[in-house]
GUKE-920115 format. One line per 4 residues: number of its first residue (from 1); their letters; for each residue x, y, z of C-alpha. Coordinates in steps of 0.25 Angstrom, whole numbers, m for minus. Layout:
N
NUM) a) X,Y,Z ~ ... $
***
This chain:
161
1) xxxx) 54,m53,m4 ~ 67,m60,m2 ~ 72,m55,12 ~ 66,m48,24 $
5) xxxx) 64,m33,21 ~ 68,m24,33 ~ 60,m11,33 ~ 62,0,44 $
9) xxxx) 51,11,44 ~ 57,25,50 ~ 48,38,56 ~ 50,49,65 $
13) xxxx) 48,43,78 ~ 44,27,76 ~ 32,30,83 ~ 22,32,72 $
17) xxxx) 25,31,56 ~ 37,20,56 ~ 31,10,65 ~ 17,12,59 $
21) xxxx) 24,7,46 ~ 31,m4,52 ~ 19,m10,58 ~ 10,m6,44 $
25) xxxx) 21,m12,37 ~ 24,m24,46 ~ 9,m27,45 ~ 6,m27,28 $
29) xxxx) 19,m36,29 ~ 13,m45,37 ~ 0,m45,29 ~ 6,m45,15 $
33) xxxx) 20,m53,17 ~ 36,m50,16 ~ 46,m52,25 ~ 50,m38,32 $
37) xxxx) 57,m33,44 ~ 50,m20,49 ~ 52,m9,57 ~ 50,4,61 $
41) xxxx) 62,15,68 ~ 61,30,70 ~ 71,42,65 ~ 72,48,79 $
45) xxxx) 73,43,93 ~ 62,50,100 ~ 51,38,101 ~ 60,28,103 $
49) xxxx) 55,17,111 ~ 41,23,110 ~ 28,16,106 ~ 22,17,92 $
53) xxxx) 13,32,93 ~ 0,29,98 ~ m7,34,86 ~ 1,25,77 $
57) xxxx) m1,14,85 ~ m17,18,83 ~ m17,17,69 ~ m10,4,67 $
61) xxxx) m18,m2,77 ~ m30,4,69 ~ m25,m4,56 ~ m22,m18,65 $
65) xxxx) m7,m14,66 ~ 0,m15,79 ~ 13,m9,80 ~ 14,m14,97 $
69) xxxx) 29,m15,102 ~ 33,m3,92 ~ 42,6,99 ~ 52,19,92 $
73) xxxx) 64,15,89 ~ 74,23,80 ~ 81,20,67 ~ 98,17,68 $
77) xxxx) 108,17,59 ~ 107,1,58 ~ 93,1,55 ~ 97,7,40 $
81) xxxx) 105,m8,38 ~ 96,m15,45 ~ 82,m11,37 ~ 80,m13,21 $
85) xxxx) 69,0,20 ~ 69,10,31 ~ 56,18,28 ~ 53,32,32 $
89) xxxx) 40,37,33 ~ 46,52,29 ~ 59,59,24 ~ 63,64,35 $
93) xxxx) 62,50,42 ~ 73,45,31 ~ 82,59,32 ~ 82,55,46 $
97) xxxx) 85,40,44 ~ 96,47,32 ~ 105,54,45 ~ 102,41,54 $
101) xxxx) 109,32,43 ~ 116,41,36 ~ 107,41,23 ~ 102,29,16 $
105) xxxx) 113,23,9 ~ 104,10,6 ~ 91,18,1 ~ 84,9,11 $
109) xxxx) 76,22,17 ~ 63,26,12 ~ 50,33,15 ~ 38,24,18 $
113) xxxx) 30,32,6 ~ 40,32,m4 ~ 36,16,m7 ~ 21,22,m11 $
117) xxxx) 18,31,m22 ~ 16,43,m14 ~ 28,43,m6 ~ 29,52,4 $
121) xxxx) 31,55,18 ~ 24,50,29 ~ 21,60,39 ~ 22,59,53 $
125) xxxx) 9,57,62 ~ 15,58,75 ~ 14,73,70 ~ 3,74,60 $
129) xxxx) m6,65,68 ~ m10,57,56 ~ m10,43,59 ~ m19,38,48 $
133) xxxx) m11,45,36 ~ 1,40,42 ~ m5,26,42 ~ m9,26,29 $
137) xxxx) 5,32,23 ~ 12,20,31 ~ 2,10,27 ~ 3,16,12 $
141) xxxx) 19,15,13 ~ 19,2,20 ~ 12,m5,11 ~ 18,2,m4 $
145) xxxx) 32,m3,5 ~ 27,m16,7 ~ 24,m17,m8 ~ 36,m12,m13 $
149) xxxx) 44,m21,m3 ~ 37,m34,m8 ~ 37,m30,m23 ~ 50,m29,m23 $
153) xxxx) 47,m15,m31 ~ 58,m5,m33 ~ 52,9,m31 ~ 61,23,m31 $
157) xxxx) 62,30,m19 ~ 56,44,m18 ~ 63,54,m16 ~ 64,58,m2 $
161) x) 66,75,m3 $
***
């Protein structure tokens, strides 16, 4: 890897899927290597300034990761030229990201699944309660990102209907 990679993971609030991936993410870099810049932002303003959910916390914490400090903050215009991969844990995350930008000109903005075999959404547990699944999509995205990031491999998109 020749320069620093600057990855922004993107969810809903910044409460629960995009920081539990920056700190998953930002913990198998540290274990395995590369030189990364990561973070996490939200789509909406509603948690801003708020703590990293409870629940989410919980889990990390259960898997040795600690994610203290992490407070909502929301994705900007500048954030698009400022981060090499913005990765979006659902569709509707990058439609939303598409209107703050004014779409994605760079391709730069992708959903966490898409760098596995299975890509897919990631779905919400703020609402479905699912802390576990949600865990083990993330860790399962982080990880297929990581690998692609460091290989160097080129992999199509999928497509986001």
């Amino acid at each position: 890897m020749d320069k620093k990679q600057r990855i922004m993971f993107v969810c809903l609030g910044n409460i629960c899927r995009s920081p539990m991936a920056e700190f998953i993410f930002k913990k198998i870099a540290s274990e395995r290597g590369g030189d990364f810049d990561i973070s996490s932002a939200a789509t909406s303003s509603e948690e801003c300034g708020n703590p990293v959910y409870p629940p989410a916390a919980g889990i990390l914490r259960r898997h040795s990761i600690s994610c203290g400090g992490k407070r909502a903050v929301q994705f900007v215009p500048d954030d698009y030229e400022r981060y090499d991969f913005i990765i979006c844990m659902e569709n509707r995350n990058i439609r939303s990201l598409e209107r703050i930008v004014g779409g994605d000109p760079k391709g730069r903005m992708y959903r966490l699944l898409d760098f596995t075999d299975n890509p897919r959404d990631i779905a919400d547990p703020w609402y479905t309660g699912d802390f576990e699944t949600a865990y083990r999509e993330i860790y399962e995205g982080c990880e297929a990102l990581y690998n692609h990031l460091t290989n160097n491999t080129c992999k199509e998109r999928a497509d986001r209907v």
